[in-house]
Biopython code that builds the backbone (N, CA, C, O; Angstrom):
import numpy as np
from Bio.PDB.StructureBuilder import StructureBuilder

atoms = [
    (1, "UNK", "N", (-21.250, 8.666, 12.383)),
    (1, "UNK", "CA", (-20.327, 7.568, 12.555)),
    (1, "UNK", "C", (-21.125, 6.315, 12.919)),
    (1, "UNK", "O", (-22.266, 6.479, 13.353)),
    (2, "UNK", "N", (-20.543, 4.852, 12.758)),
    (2, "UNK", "CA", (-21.106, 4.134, 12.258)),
    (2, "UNK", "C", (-20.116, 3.131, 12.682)),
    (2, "UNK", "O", (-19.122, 2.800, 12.035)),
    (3, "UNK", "N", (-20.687, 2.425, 14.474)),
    (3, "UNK", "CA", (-19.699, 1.528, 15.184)),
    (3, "UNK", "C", (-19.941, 0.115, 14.460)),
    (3, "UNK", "O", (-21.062, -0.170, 14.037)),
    (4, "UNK", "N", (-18.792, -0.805, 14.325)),
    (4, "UNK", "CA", (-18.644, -1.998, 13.884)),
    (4, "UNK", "C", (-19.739, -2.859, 14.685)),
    (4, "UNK", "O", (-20.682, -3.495, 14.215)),
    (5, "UNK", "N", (-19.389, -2.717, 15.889)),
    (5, "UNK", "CA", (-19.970, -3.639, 17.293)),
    (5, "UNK", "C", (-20.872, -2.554, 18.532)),
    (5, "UNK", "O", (-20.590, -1.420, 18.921)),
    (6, "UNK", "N", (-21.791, -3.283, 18.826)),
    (6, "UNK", "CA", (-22.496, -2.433, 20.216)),
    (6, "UNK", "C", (-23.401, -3.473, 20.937)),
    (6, "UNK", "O", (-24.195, -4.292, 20.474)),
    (7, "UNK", "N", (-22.997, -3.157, 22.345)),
    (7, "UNK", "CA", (-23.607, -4.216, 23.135)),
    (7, "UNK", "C", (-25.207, -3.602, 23.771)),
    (7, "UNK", "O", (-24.916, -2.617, 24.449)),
    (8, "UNK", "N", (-25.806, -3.685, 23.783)),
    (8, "UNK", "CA", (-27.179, -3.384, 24.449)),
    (8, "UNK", "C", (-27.509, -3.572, 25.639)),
    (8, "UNK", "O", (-27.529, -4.719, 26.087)),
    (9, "UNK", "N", (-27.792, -2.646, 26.298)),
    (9, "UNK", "CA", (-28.438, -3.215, 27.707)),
    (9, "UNK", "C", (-29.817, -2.689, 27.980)),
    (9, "UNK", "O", (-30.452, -1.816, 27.388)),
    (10, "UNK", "N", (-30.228, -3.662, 29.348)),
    (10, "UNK", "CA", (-31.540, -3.421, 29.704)),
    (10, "UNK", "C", (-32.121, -1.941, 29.694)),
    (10, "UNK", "O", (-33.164, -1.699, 29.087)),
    (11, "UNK", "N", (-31.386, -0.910, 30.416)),
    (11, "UNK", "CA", (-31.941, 0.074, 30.842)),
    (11, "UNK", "C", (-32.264, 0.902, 29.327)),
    (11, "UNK", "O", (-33.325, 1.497, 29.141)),
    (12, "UNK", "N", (-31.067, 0.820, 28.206)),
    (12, "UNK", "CA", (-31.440, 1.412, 27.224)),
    (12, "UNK", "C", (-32.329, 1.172, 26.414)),
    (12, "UNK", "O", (-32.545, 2.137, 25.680)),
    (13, "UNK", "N", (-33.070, 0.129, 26.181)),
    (13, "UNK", "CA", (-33.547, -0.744, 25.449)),
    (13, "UNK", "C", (-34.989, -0.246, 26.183)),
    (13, "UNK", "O", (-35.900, -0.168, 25.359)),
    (14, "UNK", "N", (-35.316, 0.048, 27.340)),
    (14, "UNK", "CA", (-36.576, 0.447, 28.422)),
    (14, "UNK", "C", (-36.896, 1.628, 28.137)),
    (14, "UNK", "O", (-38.037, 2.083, 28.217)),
    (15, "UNK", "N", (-35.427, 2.509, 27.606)),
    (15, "UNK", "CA", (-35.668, 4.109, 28.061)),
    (15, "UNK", "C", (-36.072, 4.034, 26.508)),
    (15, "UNK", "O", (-37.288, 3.891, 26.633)),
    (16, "UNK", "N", (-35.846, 4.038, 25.199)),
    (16, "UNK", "CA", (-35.740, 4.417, 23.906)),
    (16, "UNK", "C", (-37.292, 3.477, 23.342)),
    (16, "UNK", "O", (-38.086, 4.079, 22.619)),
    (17, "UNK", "N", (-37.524, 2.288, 23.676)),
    (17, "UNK", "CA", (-38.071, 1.012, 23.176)),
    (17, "UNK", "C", (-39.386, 1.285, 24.151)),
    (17, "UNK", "O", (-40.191, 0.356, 24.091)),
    (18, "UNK", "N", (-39.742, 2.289, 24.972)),
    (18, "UNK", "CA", (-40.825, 2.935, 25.539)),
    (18, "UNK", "C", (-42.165, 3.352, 24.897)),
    (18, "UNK", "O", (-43.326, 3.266, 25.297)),
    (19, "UNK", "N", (-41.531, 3.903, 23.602)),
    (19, "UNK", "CA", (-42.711, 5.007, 23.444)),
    (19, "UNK", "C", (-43.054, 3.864, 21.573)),
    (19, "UNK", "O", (-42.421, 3.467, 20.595)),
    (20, "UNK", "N", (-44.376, 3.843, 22.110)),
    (20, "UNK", "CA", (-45.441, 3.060, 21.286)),
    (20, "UNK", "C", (-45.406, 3.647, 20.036)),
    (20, "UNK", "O", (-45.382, 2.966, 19.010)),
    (21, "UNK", "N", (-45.400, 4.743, 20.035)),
    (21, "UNK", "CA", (-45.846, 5.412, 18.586)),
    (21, "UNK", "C", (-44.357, 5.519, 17.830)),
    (21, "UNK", "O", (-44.468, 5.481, 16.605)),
    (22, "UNK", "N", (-43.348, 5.613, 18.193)),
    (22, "UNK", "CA", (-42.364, 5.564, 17.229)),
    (22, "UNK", "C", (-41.527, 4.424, 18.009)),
    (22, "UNK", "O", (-41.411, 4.232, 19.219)),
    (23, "UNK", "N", (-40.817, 3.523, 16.564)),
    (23, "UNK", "CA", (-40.416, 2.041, 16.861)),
    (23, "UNK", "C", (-38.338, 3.052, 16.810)),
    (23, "UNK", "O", (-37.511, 2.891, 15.912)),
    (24, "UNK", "N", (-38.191, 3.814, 17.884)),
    (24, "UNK", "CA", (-37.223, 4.154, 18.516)),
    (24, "UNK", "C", (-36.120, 2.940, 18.382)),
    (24, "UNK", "O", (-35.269, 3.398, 17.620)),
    (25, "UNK", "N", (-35.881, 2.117, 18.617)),
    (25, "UNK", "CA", (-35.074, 1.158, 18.651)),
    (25, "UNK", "C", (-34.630, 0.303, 17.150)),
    (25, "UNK", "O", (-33.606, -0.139, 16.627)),
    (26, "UNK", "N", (-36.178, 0.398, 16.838)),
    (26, "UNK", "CA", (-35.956, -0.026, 15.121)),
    (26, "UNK", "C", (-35.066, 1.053, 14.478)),
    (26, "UNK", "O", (-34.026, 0.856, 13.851)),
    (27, "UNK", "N", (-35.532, 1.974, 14.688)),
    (27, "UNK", "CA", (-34.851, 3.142, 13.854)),
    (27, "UNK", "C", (-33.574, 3.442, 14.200)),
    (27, "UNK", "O", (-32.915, 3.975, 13.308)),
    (28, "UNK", "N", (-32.812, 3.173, 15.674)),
    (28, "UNK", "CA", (-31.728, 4.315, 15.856)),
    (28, "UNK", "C", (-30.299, 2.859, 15.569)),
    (28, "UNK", "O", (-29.136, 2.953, 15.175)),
    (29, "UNK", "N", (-31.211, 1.551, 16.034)),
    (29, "UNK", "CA", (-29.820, 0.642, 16.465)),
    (29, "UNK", "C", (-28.964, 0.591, 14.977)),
    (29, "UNK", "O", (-27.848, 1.076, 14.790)),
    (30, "UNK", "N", (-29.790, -0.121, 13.996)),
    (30, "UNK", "CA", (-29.232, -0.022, 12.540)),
    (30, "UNK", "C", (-28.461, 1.115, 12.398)),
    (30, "UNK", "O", (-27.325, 0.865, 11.995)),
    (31, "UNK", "N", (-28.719, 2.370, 12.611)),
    (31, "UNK", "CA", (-28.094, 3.599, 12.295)),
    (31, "UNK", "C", (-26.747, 3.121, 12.799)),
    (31, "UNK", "O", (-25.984, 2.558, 12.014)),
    (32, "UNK", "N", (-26.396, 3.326, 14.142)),
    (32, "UNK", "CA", (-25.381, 3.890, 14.813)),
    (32, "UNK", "C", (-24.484, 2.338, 14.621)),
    (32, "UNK", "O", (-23.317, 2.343, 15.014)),
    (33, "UNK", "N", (-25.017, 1.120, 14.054)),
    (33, "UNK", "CA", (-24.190, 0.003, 14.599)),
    (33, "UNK", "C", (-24.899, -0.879, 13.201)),
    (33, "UNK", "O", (-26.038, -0.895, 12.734)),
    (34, "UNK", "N", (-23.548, -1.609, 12.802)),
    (34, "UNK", "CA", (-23.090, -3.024, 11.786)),
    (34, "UNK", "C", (-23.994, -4.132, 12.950)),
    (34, "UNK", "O", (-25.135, -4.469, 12.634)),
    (35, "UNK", "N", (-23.686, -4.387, 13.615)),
    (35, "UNK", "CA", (-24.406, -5.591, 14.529)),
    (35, "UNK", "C", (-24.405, -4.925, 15.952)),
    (35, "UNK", "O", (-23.457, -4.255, 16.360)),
    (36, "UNK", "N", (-25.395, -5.134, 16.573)),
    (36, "UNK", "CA", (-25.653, -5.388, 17.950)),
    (36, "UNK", "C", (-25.639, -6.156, 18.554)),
    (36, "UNK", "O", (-25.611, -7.093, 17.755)),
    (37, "UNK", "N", (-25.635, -6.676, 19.757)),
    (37, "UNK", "CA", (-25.289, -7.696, 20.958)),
    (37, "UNK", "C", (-26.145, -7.448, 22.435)),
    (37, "UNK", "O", (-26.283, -6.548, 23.263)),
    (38, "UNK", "N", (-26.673, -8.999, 22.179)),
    (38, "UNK", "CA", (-27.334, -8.506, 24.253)),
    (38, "UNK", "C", (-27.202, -9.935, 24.639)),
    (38, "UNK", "O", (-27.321, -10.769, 23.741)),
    (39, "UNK", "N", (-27.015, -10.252, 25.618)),
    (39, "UNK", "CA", (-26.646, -11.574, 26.612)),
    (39, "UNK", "C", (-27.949, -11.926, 26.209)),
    (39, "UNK", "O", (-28.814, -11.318, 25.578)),
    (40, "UNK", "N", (-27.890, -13.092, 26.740)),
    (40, "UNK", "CA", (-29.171, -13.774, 26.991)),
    (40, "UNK", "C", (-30.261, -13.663, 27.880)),
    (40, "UNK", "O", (-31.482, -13.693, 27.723)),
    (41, "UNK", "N", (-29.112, -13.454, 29.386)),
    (41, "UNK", "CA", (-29.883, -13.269, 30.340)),
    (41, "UNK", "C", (-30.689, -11.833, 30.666)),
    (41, "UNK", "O", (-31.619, -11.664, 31.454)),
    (42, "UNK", "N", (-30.065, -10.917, 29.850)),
    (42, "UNK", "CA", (-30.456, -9.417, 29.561)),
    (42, "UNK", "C", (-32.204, -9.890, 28.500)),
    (42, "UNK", "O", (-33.228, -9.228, 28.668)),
    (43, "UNK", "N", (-32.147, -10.919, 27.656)),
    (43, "UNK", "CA", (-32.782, -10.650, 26.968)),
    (43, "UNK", "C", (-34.492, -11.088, 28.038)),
    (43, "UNK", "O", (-35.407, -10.392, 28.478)),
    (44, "UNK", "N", (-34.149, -12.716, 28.066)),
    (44, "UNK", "CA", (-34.986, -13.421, 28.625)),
    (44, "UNK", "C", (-35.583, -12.728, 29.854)),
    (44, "UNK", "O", (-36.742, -12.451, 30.163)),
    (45, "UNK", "N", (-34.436, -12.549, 30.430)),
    (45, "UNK", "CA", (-35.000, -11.824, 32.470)),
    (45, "UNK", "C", (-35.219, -10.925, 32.781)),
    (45, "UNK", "O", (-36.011, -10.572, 33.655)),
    (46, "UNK", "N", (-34.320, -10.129, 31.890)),
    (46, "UNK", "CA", (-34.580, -8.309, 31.939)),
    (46, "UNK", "C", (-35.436, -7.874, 31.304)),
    (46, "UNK", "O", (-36.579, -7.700, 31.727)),
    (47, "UNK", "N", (-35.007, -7.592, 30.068)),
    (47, "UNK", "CA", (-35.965, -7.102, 29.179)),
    (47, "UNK", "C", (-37.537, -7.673, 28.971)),
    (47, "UNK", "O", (-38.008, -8.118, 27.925)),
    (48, "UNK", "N", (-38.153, -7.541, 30.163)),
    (48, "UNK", "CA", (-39.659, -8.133, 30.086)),
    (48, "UNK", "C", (-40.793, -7.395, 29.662)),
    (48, "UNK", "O", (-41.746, -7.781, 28.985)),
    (49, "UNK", "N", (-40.432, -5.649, 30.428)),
    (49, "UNK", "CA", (-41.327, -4.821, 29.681)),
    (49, "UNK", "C", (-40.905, -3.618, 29.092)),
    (49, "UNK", "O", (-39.738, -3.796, 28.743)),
    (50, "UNK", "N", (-41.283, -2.448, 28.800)),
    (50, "UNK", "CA", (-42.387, -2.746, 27.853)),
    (50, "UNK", "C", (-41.855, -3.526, 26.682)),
    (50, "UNK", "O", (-40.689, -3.766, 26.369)),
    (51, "UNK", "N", (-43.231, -3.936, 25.986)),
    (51, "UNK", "CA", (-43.755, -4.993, 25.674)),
    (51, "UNK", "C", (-43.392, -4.422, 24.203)),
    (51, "UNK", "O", (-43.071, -5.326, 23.431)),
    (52, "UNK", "N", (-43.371, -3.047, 23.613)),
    (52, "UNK", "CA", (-42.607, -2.677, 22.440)),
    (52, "UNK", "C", (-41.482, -2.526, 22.262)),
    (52, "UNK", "O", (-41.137, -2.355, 21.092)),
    (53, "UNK", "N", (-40.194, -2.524, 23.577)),
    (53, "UNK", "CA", (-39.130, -2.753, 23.391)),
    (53, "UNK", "C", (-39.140, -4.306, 22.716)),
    (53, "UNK", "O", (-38.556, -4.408, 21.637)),
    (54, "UNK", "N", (-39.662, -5.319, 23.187)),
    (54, "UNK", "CA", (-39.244, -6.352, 23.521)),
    (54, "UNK", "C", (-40.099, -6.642, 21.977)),
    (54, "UNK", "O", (-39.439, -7.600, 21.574)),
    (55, "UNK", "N", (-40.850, -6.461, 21.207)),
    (55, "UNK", "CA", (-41.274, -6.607, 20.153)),
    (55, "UNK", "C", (-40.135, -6.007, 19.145)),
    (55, "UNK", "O", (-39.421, -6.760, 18.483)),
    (56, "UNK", "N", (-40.035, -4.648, 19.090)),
    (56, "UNK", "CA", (-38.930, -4.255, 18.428)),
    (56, "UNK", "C", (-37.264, -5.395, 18.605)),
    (56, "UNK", "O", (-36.795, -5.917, 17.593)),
    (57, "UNK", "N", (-36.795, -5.540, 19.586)),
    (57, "UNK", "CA", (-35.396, -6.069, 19.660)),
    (57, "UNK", "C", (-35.714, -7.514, 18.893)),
    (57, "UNK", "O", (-34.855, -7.993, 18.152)),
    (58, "UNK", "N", (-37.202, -8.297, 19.141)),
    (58, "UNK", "CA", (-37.548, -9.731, 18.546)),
    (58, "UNK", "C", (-37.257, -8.929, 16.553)),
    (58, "UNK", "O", (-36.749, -9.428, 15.549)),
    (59, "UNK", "N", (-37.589, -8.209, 16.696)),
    (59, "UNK", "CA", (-37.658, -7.897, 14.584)),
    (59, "UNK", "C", (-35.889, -7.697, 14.433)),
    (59, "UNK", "O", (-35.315, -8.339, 13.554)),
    (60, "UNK", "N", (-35.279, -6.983, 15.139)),
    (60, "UNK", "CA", (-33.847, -6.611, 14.456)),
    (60, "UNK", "C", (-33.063, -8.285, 14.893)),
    (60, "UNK", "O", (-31.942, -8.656, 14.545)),
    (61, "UNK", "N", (-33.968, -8.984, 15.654)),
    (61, "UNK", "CA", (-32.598, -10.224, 15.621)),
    (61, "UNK", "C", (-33.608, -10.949, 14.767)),
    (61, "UNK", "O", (-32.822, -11.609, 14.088)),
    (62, "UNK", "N", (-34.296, -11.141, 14.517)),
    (62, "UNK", "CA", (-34.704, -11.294, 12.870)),
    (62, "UNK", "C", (-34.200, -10.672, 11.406)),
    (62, "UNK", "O", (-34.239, -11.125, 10.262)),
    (63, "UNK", "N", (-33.789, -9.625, 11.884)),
    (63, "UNK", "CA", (-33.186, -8.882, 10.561)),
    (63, "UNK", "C", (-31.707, -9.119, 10.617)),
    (63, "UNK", "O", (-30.973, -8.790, 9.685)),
    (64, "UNK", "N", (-31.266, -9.701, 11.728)),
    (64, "UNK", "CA", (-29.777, -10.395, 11.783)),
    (64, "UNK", "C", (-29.088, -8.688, 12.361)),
    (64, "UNK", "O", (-27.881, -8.457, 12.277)),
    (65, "UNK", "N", (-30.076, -7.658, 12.914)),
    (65, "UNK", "CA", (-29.042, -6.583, 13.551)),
    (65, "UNK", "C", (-28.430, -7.229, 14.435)),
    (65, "UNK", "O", (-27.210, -7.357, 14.333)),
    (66, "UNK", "N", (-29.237, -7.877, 15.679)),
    (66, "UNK", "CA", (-28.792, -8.080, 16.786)),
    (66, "UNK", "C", (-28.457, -9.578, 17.042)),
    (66, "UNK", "O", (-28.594, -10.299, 16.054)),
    (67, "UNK", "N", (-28.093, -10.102, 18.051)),
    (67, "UNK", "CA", (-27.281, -11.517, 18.142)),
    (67, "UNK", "C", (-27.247, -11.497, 19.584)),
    (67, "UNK", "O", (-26.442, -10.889, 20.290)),
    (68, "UNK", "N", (-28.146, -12.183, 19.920)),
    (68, "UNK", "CA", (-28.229, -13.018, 21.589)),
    (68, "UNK", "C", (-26.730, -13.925, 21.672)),
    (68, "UNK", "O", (-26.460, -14.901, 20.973)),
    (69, "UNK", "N", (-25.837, -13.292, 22.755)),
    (69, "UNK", "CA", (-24.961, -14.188, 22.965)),
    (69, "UNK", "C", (-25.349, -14.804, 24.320)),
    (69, "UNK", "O", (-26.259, -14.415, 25.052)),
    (70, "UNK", "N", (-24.445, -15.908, 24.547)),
    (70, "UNK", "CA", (-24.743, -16.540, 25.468)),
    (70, "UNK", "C", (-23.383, -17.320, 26.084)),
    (70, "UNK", "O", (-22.323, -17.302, 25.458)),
    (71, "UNK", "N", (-23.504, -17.896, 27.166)),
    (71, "UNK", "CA", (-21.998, -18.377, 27.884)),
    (71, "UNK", "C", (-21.592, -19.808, 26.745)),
    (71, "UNK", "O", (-20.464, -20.071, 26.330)),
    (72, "UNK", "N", (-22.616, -20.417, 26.494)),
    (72, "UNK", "CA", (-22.366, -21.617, 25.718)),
    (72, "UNK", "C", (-21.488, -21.631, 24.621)),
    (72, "UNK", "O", (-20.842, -22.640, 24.337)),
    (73, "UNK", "N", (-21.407, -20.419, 23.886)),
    (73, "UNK", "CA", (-20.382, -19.504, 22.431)),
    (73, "UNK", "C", (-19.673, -19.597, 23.035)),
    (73, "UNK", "O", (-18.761, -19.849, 22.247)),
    (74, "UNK", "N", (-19.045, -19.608, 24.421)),
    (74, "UNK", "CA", (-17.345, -19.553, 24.208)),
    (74, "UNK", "C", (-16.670, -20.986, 24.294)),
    (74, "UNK", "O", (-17.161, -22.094, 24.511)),
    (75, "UNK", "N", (-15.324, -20.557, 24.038)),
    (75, "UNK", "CA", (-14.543, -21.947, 23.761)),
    (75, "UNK", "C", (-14.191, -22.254, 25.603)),
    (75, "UNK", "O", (-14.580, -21.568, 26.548)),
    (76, "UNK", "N", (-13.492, -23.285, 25.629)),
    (76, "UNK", "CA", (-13.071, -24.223, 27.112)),
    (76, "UNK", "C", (-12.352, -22.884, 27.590)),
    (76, "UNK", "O", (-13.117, -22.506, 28.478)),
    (77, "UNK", "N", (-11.379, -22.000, 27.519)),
    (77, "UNK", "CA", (-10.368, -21.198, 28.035)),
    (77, "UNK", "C", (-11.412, -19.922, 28.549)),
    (77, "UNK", "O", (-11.562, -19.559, 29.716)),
    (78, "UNK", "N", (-12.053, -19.382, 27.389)),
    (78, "UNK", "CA", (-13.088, -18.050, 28.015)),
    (78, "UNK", "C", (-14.316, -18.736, 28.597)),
    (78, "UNK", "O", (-15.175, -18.042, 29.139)),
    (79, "UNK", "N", (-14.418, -19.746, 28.535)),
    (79, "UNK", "CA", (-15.411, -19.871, 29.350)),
    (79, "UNK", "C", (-14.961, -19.894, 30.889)),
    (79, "UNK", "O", (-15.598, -19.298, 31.757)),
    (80, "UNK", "N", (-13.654, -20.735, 31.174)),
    (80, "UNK", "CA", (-13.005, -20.660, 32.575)),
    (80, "UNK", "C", (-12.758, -19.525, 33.198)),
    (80, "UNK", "O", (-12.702, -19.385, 34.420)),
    (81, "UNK", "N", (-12.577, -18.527, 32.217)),
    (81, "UNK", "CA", (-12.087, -17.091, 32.565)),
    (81, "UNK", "C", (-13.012, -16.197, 32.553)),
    (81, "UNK", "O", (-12.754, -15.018, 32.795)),
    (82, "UNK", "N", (-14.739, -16.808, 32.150)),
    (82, "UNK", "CA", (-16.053, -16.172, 32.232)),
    (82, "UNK", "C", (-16.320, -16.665, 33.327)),
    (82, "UNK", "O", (-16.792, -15.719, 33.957)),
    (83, "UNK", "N", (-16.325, -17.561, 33.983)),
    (83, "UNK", "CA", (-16.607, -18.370, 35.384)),
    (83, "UNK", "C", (-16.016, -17.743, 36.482)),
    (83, "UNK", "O", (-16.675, -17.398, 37.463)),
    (84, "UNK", "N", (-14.846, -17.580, 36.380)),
    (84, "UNK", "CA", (-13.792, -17.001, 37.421)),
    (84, "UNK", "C", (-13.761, -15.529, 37.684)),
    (84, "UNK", "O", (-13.229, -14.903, 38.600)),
    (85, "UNK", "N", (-14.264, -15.244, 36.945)),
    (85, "UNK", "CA", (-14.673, -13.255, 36.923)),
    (85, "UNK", "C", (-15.585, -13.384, 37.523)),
    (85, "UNK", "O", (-15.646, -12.985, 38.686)),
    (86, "UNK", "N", (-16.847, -14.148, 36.746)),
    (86, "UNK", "CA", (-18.216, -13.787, 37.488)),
    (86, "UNK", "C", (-18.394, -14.280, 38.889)),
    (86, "UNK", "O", (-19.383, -13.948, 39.542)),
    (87, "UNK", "N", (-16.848, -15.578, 39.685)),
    (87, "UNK", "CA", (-17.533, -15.842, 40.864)),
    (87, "UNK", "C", (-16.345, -14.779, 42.158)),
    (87, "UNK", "O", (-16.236, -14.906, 43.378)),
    (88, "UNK", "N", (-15.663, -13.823, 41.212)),
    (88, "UNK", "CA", (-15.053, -12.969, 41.882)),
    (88, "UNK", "C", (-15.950, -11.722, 41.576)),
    (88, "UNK", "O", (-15.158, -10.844, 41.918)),
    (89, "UNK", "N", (-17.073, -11.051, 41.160)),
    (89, "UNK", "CA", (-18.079, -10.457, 40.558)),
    (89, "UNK", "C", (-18.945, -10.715, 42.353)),
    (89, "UNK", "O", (-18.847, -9.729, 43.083)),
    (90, "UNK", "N", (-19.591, -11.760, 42.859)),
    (90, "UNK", "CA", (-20.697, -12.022, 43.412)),
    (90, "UNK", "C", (-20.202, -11.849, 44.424)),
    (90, "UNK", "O", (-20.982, -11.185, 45.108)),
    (91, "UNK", "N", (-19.217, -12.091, 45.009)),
    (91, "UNK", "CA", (-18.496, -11.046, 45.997)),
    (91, "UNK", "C", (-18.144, -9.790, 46.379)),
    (91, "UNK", "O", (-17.312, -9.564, 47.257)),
    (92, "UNK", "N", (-18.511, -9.275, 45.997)),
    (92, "UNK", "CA", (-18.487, -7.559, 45.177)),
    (92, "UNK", "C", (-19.405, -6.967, 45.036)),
    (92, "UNK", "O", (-19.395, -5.749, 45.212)),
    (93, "UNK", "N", (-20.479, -7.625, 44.676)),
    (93, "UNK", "CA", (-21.729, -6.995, 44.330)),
    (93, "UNK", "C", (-22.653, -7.375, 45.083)),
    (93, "UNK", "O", (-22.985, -8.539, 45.311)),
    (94, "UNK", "N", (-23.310, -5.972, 45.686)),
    (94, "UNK", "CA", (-24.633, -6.610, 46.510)),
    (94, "UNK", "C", (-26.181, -6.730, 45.915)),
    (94, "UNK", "O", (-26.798, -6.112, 45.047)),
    (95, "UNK", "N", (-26.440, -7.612, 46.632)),
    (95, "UNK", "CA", (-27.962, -8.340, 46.159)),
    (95, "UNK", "C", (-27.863, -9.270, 45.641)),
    (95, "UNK", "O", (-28.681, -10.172, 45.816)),
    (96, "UNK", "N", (-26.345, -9.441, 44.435)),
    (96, "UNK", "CA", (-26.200, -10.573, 44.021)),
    (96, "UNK", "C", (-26.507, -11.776, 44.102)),
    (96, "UNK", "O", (-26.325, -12.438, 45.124)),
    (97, "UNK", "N", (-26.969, -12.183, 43.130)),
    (97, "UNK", "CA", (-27.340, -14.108, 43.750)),
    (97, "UNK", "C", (-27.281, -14.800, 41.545)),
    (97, "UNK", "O", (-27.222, -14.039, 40.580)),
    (98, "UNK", "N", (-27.313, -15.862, 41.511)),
    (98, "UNK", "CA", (-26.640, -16.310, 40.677)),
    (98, "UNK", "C", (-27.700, -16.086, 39.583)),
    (98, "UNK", "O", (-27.119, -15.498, 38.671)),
    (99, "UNK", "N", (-28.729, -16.246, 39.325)),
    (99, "UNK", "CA", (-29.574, -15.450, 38.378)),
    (99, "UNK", "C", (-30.143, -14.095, 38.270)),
    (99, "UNK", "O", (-30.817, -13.611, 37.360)),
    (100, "UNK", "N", (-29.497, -13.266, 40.049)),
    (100, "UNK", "CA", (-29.849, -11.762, 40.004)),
    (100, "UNK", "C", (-29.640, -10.806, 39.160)),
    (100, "UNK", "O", (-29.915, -10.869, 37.962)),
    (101, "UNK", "N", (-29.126, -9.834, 39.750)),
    (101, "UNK", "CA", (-28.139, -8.989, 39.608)),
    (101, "UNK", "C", (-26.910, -8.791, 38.601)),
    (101, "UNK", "O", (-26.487, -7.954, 37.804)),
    (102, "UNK", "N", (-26.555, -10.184, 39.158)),
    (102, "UNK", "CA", (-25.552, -10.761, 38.406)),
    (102, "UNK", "C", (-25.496, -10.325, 36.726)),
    (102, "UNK", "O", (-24.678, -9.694, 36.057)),
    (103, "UNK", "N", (-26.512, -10.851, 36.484)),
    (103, "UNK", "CA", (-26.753, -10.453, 35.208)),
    (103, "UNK", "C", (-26.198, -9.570, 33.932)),
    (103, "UNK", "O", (-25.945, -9.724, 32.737)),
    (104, "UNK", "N", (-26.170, -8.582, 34.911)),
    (104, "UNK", "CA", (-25.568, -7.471, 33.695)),
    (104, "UNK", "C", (-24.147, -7.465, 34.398)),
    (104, "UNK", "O", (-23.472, -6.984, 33.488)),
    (105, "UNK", "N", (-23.424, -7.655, 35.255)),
    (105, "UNK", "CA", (-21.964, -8.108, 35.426)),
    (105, "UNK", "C", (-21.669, -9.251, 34.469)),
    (105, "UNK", "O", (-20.547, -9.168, 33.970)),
    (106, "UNK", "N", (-22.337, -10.215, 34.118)),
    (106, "UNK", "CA", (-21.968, -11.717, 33.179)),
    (106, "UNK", "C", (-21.883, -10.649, 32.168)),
    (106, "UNK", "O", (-20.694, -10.330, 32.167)),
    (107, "UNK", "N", (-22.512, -9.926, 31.304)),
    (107, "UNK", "CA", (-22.444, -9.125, 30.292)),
    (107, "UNK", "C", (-21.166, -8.598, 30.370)),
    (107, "UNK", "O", (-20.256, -9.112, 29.718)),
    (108, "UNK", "N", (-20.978, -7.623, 31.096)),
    (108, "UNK", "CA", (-19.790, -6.958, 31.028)),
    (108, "UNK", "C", (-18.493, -8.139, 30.805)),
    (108, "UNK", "O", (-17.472, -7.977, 30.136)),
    (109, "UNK", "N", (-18.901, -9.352, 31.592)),
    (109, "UNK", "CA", (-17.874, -9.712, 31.446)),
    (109, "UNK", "C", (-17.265, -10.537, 29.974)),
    (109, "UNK", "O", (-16.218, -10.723, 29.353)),
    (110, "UNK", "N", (-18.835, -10.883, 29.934)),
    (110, "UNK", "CA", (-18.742, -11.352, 28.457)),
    (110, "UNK", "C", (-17.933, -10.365, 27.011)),
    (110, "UNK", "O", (-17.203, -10.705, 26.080)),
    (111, "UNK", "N", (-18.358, -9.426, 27.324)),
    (111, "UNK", "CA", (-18.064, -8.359, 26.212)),
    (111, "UNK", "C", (-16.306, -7.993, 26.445)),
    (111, "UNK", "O", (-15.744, -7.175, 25.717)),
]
sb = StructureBuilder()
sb.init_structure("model")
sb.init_model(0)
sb.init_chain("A")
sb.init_seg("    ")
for serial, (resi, resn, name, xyz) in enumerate(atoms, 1):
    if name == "N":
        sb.init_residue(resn, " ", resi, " ")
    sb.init_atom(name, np.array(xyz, "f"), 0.0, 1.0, " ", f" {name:<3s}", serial, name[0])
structure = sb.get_structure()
């Protein structure tokens, strides 16, 4: 089976996008998914190492698998209602701080 949409996150992208000798991520995302999706801040802040995840995910958003979204894509209404989650989010979550943690909560909320 063969999902329309799939969002990506850090930890998976670390655990699969690990191992040097097979490009794991090249191979499985196309399979299972029409397009993929990862925030921005997942891409830039999180995803730092390894250094073959982060090579692999740079080729499939070249190949147009994947698509960096970001808060700026939404219109005036989801963006108010992306704002208002995430500052009821930082209350809630510990460690939080506005480029922390946070992070993969903006995702969720985005998606």
């Amino acid at each position: 089976m063969k999902y329309e949409k799939l969002i990506l996150d850090t930890d998976i992208c670390i655990k699969i996008g690990n191992y040097e000798k097979v490009k794991f991520i090249e191979m499985i995302i196309p399979k299972i998914a029409e397009k993929a999706y990862m925030h921005r801040y997942v891409y830039e802040d999180e995803l730092l190492t390894p250094k073959n995840a982060k090579v692999q995910i740079d080729n499939l958003i070249r190949d147009n698998i994947i698509e960096i979204l970001d808060v700026d894509m939404l219109d005036i209404l989801n963006r108010k209602i992306y704002e208002d989650t995430k500052n009821i989010l930082k209350k809630y979550m510990i460690g939080t701080e506005e480029r922390g943690k946070l992070g993969r909560g903006c995702f969720i909320i985005y998606g």
